[in-house]
Biotite code that builds the C-alpha atoms (Angstrom):
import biotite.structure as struc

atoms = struc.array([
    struc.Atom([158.345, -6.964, -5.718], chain_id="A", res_id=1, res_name="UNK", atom_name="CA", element="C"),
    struc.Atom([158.338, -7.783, -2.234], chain_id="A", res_id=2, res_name="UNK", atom_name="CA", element="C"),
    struc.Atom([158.312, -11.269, -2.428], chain_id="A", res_id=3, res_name="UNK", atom_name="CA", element="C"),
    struc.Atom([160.864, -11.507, -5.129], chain_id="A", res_id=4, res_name="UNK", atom_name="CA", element="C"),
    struc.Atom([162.961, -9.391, -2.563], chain_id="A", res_id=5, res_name="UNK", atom_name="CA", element="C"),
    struc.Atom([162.447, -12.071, 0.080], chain_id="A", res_id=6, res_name="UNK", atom_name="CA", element="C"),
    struc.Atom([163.404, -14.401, -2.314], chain_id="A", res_id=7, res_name="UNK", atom_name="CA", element="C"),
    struc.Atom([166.795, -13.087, -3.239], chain_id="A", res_id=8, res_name="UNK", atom_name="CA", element="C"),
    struc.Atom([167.650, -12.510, 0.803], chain_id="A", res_id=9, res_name="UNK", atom_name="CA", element="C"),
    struc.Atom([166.616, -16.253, 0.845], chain_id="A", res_id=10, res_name="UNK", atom_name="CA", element="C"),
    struc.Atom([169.150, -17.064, -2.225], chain_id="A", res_id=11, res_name="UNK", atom_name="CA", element="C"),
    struc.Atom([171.648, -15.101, -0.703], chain_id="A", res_id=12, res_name="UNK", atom_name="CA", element="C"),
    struc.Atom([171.124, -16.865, 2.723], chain_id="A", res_id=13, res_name="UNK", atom_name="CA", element="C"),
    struc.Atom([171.315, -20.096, 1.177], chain_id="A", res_id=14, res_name="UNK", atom_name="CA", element="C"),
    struc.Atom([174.614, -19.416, -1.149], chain_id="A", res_id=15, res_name="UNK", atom_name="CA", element="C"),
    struc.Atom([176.077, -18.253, 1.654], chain_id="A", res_id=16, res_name="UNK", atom_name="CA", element="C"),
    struc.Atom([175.920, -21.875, 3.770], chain_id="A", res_id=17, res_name="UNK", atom_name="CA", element="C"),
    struc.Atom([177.396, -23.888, 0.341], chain_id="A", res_id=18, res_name="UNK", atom_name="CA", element="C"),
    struc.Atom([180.518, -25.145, 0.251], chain_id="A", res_id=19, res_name="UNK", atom_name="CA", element="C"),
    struc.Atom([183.146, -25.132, -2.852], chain_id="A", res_id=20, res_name="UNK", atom_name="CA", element="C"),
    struc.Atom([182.427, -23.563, -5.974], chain_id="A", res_id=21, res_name="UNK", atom_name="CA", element="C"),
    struc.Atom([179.897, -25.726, -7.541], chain_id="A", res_id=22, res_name="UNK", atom_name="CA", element="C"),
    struc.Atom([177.431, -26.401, -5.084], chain_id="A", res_id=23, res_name="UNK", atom_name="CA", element="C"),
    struc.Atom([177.590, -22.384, -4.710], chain_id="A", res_id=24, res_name="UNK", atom_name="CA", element="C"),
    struc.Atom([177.184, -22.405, -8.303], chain_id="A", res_id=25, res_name="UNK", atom_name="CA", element="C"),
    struc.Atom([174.293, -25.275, -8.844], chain_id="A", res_id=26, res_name="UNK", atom_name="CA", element="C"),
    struc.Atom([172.443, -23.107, -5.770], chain_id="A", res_id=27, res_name="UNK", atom_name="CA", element="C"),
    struc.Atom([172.396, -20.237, -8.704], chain_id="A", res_id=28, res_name="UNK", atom_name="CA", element="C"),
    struc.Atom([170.726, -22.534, -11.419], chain_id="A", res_id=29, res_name="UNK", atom_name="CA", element="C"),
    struc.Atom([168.190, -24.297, -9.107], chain_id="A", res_id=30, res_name="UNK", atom_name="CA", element="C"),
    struc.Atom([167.483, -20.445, -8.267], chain_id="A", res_id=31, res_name="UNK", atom_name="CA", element="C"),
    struc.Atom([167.229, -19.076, -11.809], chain_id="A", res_id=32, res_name="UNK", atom_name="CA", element="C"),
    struc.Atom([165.109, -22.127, -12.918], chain_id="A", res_id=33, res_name="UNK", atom_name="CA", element="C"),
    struc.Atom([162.431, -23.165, -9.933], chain_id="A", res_id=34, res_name="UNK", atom_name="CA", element="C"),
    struc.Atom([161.960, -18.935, -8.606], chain_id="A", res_id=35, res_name="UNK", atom_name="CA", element="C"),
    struc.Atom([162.781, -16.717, -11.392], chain_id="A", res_id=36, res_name="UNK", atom_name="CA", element="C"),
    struc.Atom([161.292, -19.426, -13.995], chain_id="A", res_id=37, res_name="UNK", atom_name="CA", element="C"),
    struc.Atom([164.034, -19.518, -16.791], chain_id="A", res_id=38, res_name="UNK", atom_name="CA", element="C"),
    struc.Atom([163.814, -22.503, -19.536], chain_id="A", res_id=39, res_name="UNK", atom_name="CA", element="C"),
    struc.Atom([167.636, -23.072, -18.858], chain_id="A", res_id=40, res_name="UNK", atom_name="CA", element="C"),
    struc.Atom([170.267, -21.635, -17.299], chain_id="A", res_id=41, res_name="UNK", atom_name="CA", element="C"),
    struc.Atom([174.306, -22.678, -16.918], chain_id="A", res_id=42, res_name="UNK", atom_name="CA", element="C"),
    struc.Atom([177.231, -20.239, -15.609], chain_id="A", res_id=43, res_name="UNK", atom_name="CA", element="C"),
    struc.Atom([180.411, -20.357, -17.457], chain_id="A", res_id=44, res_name="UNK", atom_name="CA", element="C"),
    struc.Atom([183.650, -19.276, -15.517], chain_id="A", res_id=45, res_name="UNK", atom_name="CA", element="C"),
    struc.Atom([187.191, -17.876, -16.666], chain_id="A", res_id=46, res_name="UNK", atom_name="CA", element="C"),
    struc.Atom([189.803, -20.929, -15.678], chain_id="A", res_id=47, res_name="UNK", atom_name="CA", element="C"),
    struc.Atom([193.540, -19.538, -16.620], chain_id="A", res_id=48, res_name="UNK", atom_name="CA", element="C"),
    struc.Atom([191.517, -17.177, -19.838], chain_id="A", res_id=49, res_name="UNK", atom_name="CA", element="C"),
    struc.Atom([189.556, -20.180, -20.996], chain_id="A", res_id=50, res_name="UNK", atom_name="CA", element="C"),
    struc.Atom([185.794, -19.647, -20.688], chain_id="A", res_id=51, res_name="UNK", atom_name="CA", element="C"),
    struc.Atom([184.039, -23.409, -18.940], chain_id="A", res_id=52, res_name="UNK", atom_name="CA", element="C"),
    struc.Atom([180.679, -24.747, -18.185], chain_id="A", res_id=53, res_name="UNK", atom_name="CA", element="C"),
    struc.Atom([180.870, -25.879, -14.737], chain_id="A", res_id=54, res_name="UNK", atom_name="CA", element="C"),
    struc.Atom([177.440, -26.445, -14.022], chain_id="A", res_id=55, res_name="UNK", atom_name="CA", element="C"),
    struc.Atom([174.305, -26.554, -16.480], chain_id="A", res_id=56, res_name="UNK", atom_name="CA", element="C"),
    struc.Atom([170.446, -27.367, -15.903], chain_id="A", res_id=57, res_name="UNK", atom_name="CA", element="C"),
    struc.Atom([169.969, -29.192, -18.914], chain_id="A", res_id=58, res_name="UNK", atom_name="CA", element="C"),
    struc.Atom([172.078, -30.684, -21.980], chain_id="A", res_id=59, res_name="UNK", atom_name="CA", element="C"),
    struc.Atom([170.170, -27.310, -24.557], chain_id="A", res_id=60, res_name="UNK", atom_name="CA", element="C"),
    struc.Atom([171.849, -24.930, -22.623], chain_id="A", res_id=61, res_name="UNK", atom_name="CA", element="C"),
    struc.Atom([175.503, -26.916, -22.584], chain_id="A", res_id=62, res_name="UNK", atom_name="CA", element="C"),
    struc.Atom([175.085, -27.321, -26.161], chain_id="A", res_id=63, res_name="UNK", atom_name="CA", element="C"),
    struc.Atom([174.871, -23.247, -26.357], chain_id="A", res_id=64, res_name="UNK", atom_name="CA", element="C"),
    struc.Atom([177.937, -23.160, -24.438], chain_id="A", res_id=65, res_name="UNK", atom_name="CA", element="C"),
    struc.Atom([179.862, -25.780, -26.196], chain_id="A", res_id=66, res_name="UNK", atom_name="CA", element="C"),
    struc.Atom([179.358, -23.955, -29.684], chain_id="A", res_id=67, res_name="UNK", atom_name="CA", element="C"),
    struc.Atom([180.661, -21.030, -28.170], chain_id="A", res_id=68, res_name="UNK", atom_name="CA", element="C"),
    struc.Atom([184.033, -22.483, -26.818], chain_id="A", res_id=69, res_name="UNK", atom_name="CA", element="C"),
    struc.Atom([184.582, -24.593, -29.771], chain_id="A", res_id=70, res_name="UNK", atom_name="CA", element="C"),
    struc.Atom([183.511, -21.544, -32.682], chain_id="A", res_id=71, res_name="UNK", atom_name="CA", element="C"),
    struc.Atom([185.252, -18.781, -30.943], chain_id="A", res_id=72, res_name="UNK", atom_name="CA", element="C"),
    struc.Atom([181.991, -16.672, -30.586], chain_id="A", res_id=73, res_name="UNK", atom_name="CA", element="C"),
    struc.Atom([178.720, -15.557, -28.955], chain_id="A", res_id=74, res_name="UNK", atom_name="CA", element="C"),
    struc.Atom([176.941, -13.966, -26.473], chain_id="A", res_id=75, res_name="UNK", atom_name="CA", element="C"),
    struc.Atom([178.859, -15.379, -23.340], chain_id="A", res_id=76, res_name="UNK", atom_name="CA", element="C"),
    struc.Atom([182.543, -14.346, -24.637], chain_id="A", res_id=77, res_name="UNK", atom_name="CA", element="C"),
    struc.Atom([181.373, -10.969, -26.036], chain_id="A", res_id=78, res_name="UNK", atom_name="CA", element="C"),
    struc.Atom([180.071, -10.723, -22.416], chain_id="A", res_id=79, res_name="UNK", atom_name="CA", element="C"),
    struc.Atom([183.447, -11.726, -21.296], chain_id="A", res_id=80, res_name="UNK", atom_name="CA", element="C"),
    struc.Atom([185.420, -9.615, -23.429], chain_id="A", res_id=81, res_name="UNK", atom_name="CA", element="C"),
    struc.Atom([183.353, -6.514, -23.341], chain_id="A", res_id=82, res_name="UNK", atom_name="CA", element="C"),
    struc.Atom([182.991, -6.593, -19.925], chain_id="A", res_id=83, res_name="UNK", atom_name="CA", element="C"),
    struc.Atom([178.479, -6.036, -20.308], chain_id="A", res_id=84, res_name="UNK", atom_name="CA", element="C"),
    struc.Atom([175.736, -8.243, -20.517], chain_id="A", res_id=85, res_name="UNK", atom_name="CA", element="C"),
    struc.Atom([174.139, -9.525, -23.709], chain_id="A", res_id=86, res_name="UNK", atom_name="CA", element="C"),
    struc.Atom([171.004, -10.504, -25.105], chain_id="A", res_id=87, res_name="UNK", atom_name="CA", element="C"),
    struc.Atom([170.361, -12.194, -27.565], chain_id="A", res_id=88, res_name="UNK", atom_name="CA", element="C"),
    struc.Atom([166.448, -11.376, -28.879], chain_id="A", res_id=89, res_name="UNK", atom_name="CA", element="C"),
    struc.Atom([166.296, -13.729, -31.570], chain_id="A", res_id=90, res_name="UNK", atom_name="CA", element="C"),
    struc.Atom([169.287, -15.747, -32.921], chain_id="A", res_id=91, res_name="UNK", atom_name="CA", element="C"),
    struc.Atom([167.709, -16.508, -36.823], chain_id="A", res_id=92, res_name="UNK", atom_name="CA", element="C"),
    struc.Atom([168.205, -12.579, -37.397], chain_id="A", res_id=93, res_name="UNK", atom_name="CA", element="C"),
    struc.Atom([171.101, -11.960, -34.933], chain_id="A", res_id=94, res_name="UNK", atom_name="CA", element="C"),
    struc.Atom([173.827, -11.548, -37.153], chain_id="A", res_id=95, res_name="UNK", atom_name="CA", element="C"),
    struc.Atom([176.471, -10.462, -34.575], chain_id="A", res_id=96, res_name="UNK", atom_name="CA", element="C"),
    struc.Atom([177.725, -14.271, -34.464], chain_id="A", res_id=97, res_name="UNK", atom_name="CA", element="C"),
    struc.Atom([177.884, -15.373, -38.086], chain_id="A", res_id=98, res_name="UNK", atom_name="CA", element="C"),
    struc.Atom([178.616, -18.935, -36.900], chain_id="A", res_id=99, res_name="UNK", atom_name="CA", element="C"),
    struc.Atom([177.333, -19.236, -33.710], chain_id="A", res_id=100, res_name="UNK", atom_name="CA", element="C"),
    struc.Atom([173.663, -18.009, -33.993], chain_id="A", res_id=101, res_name="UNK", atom_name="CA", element="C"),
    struc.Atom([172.823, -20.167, -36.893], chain_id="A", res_id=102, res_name="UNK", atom_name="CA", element="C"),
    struc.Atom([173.961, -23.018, -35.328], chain_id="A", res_id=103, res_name="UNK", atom_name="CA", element="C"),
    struc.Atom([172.287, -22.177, -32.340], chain_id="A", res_id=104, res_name="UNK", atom_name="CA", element="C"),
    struc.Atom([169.337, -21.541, -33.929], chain_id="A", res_id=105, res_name="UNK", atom_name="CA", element="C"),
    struc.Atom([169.417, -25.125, -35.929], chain_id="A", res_id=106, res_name="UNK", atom_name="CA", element="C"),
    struc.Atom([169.773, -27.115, -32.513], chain_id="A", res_id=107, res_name="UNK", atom_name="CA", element="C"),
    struc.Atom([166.654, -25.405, -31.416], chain_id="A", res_id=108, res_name="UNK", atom_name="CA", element="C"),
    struc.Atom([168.307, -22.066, -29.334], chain_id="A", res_id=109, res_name="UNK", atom_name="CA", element="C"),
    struc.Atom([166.057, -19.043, -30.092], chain_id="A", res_id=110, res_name="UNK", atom_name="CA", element="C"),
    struc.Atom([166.897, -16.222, -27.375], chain_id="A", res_id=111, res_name="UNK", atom_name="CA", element="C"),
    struc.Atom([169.803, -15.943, -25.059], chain_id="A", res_id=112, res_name="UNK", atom_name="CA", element="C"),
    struc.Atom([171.109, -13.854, -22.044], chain_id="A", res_id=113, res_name="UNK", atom_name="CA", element="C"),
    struc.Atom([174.533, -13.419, -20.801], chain_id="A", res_id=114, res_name="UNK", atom_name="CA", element="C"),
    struc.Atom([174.922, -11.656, -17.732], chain_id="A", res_id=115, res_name="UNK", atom_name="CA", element="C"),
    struc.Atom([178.872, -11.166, -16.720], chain_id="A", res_id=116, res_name="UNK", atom_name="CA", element="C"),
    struc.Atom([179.746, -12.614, -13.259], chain_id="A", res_id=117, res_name="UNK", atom_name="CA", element="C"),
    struc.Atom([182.735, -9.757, -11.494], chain_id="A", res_id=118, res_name="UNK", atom_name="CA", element="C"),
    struc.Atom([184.853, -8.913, -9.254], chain_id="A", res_id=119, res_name="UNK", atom_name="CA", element="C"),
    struc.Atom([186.403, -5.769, -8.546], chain_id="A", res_id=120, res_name="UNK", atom_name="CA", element="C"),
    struc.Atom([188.941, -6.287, -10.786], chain_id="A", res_id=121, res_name="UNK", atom_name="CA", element="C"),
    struc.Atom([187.679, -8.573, -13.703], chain_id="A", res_id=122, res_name="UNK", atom_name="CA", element="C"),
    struc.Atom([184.824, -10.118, -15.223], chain_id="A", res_id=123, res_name="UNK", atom_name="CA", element="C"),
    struc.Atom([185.082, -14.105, -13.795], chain_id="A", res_id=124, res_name="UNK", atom_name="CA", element="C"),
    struc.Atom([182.685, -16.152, -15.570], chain_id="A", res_id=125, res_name="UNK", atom_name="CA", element="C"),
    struc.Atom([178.574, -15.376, -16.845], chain_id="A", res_id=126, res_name="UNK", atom_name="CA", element="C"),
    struc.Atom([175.417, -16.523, -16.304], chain_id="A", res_id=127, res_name="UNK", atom_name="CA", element="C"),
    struc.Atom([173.923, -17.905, -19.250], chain_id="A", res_id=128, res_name="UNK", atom_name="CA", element="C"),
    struc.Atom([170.170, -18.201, -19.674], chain_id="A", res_id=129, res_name="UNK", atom_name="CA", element="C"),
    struc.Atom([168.363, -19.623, -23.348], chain_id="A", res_id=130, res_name="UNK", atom_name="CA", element="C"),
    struc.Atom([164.906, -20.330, -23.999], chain_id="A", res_id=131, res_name="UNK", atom_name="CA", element="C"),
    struc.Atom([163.271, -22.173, -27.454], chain_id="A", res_id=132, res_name="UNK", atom_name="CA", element="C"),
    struc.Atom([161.276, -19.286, -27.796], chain_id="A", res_id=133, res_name="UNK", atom_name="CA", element="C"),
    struc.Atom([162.217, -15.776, -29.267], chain_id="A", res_id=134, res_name="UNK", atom_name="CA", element="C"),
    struc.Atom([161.983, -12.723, -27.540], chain_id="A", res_id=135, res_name="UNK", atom_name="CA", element="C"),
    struc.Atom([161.431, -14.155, -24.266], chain_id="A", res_id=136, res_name="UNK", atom_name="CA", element="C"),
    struc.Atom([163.598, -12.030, -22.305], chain_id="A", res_id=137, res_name="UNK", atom_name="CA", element="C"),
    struc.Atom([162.003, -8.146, -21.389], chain_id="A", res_id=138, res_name="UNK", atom_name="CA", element="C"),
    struc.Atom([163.520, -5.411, -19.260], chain_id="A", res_id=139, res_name="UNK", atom_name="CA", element="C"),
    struc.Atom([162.316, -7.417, -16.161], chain_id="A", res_id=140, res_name="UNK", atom_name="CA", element="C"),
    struc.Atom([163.953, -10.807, -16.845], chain_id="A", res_id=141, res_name="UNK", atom_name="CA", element="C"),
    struc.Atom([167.140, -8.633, -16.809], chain_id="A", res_id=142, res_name="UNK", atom_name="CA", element="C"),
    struc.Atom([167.083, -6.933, -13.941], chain_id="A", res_id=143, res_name="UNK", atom_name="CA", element="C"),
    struc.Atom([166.438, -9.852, -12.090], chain_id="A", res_id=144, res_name="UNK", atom_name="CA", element="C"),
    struc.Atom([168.939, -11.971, -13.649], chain_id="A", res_id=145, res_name="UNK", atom_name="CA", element="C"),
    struc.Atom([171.979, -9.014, -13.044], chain_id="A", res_id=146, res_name="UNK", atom_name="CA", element="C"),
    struc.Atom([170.589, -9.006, -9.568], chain_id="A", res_id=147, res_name="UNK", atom_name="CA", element="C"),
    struc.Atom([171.348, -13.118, -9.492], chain_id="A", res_id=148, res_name="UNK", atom_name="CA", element="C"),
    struc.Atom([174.299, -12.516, -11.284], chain_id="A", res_id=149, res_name="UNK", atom_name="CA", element="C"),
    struc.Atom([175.496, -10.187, -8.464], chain_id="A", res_id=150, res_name="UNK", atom_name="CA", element="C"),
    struc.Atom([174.746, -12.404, -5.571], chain_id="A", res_id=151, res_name="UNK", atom_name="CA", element="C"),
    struc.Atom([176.195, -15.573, -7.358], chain_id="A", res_id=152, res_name="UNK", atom_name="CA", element="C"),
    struc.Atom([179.667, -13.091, -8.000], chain_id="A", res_id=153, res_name="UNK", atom_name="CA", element="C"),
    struc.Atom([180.087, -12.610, -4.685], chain_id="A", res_id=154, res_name="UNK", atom_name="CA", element="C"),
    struc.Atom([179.240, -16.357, -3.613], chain_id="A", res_id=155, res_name="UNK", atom_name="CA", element="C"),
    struc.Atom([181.821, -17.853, -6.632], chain_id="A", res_id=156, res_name="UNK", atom_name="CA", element="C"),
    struc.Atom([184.428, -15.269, -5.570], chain_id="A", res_id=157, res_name="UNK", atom_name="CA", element="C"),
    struc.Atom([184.002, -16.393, -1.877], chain_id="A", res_id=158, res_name="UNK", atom_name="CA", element="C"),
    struc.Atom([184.157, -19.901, -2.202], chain_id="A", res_id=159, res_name="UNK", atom_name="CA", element="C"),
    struc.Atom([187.064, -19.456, -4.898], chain_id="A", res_id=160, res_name="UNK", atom_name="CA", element="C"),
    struc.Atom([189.372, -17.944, -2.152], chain_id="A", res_id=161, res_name="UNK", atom_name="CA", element="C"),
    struc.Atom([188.481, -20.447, 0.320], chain_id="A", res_id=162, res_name="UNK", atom_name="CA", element="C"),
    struc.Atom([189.081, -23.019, -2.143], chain_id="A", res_id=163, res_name="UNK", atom_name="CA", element="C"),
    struc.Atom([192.838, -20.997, -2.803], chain_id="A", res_id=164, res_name="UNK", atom_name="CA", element="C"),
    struc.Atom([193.042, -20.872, 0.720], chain_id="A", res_id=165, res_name="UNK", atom_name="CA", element="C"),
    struc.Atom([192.555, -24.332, 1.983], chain_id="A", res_id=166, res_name="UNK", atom_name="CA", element="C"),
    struc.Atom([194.835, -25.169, -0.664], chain_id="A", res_id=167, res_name="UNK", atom_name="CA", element="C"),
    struc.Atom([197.555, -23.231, 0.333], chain_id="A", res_id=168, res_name="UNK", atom_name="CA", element="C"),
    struc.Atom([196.848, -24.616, 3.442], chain_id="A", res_id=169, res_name="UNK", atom_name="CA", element="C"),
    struc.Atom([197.842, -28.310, 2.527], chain_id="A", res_id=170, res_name="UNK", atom_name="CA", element="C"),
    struc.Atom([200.322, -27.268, 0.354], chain_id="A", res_id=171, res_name="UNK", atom_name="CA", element="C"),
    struc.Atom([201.888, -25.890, 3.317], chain_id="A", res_id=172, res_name="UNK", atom_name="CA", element="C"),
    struc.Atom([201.384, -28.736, 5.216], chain_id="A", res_id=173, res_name="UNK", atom_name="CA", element="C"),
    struc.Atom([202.713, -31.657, 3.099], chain_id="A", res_id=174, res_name="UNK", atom_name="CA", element="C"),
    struc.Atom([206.203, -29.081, 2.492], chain_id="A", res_id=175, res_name="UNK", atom_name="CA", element="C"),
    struc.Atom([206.295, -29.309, 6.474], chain_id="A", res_id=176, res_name="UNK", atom_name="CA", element="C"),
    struc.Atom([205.733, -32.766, 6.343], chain_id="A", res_id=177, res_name="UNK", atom_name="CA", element="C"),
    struc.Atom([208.450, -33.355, 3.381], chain_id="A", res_id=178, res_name="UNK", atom_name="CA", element="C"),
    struc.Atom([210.815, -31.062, 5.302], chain_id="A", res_id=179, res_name="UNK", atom_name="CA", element="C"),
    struc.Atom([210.882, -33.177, 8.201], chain_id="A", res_id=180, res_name="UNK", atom_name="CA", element="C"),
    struc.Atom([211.339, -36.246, 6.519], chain_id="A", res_id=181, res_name="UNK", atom_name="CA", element="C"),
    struc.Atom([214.415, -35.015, 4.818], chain_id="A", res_id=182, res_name="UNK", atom_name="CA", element="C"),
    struc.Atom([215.679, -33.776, 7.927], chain_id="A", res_id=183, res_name="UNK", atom_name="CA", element="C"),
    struc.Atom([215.806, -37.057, 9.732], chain_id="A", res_id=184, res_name="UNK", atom_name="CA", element="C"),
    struc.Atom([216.561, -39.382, 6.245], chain_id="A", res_id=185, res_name="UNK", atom_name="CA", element="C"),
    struc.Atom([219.415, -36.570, 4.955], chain_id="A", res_id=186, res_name="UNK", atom_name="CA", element="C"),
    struc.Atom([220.310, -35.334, 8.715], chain_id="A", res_id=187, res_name="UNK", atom_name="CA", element="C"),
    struc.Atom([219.807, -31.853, 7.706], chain_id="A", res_id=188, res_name="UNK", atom_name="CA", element="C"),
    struc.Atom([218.510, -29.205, 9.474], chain_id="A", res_id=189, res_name="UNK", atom_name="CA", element="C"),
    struc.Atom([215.255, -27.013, 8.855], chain_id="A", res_id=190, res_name="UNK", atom_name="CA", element="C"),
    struc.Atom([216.602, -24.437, 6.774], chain_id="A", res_id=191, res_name="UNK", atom_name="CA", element="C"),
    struc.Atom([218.837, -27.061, 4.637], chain_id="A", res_id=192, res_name="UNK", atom_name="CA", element="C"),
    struc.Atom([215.710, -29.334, 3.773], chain_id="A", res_id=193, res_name="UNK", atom_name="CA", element="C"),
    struc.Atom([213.113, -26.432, 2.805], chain_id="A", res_id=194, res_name="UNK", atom_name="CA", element="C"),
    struc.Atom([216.372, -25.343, 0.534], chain_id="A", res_id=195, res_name="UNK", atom_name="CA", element="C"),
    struc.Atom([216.896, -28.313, -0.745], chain_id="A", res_id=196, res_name="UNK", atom_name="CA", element="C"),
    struc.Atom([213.144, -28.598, -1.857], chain_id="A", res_id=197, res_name="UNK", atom_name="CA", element="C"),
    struc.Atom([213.234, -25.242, -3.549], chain_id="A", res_id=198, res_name="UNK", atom_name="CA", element="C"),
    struc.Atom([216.595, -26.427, -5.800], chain_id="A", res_id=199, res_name="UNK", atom_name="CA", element="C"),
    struc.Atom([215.047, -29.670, -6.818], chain_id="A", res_id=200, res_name="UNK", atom_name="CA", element="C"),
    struc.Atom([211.683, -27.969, -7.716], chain_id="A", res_id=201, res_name="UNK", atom_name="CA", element="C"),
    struc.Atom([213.534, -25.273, -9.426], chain_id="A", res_id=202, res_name="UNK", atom_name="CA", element="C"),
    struc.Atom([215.697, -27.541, -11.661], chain_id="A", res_id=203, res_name="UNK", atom_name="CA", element="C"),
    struc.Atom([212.923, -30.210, -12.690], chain_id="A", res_id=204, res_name="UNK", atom_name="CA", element="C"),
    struc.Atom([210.521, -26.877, -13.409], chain_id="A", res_id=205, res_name="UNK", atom_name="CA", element="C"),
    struc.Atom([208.119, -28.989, -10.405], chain_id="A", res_id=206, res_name="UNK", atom_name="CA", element="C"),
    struc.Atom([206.090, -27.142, -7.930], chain_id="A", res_id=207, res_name="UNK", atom_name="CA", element="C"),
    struc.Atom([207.481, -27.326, -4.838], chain_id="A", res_id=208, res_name="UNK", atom_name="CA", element="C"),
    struc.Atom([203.841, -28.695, -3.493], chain_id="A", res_id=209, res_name="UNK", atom_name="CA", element="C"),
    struc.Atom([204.848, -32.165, -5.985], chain_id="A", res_id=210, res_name="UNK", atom_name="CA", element="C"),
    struc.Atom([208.186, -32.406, -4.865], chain_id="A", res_id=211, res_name="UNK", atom_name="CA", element="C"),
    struc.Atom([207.045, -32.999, -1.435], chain_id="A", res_id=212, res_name="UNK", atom_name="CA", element="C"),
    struc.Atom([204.439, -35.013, -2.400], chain_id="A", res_id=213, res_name="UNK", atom_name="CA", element="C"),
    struc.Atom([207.095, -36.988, -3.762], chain_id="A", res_id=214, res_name="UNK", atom_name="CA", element="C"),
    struc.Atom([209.119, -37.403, -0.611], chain_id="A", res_id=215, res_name="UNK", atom_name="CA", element="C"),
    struc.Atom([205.816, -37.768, 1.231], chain_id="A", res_id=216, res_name="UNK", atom_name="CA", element="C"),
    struc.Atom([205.171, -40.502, -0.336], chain_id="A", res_id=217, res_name="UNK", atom_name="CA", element="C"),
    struc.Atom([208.515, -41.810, -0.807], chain_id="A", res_id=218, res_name="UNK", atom_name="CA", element="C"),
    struc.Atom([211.228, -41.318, 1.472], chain_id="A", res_id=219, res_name="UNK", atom_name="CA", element="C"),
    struc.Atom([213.246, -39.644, -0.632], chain_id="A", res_id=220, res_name="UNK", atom_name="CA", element="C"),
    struc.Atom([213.998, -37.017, -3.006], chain_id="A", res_id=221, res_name="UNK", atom_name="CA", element="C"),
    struc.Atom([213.326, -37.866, -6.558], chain_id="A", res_id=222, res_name="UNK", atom_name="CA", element="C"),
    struc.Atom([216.165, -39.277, -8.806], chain_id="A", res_id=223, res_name="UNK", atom_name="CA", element="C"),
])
């Protein structure tokens, strides 16, 4: 137990130094598969309330996923949805997933485990884990996969708002830049320019981050 403690501080060490999203996230799988020993392992996260793979270990466990997001159900989405974690013991006599489990059982999927990723607010994504083999996963295979699944929560969330925020950090920047390049081609002042911005993205339904790409890049404000 010890050991598998100074594992985790390890993990959490080494999730900590990653940088954007999915390294943080491929630092989870390497982690589930090579210490805690799963077959396969992917995480699935919520992109505007569409469930995606963004990272997998191997193409049985993107398969599982796939089904899911093209049938409409299994383990990972009732995860989503209901807000636990699911396993899956056995899917030939899961019937929970009329669709999904016999499929998943065909292409060689026998047990599953879906363990929500969350914030304070809202479940943002799972960790998926599947194995050939039925009934592979017992009380302690969950335990330590919810105690991944918290570390690599707080390691997505963190690298998601520094992701937001180094966005909104250019964004900021090319407006800047855009404003002063109307200023001097329009001979308008500050105030006149960043208005002027804000009209054009707010009749051409454009973020205001394109529109001064578009004079960035141009000169000019778009026809």
């Amino acid at each position: 137990m010890t050991d598998q403690a100074g594992e985790f501080g390890d993990m959490a060490m080494n999730l900590h130094d990653q940088v954007g999203v999915l390294a943080t996230v491929e630092a989870v799988l390497e982690f589930a598969v090579e210490a805690l020993h799963y077959d396969s392992a992917s995480v699935m996260l919520m992109n505007r309330r569409r469930a995606e793979t963004i990272a997998a270990t191997d193409p049985l466990v993107t398969t599982a996923d796939q089904l899911q997001i093209d049938l409409g159900e299994g383990p990972s989405l009732l995860a989503i949805a209901d807000h636990d974690d699911v396993l899956v013991k056995d899917t030939v006599i899961d019937d929970r997933w009329p669709k999904w489990a016999p499929t998943a059982a065909a292409s060689g999927i026998r047990s599953a485990l879906a363990i929500r990723l969350f914030t304070a607010h809202s479940t943002s994504g799972v960790l998926n884990l599947i194995s050939t083999k039925p009934y592979v996963f017992g009380e302690g295979d969950l335990e330590a996969a919810q105690l991944l699944a918290l570390h690599a929560s707080i390691a997505v969330a963190s690298a998601r708002s520094e992701a937001s925020l180094n966005l909104a950090i250019d964004s900021r920047k090319n407006v800047g830049q855009a404003v002063g390049r109307l200023m001097e081609r329009y001979k308008l002042d500050a105030v006149q320019a960043f208005a002027t911005l804000q009209r054009y993205s707010q009749d051409r339904n454009q973020r205001l981050h394109d529109i001064a790409q578009h004079v960035i890049a141009h000169g000019q404000l778009p026809d």
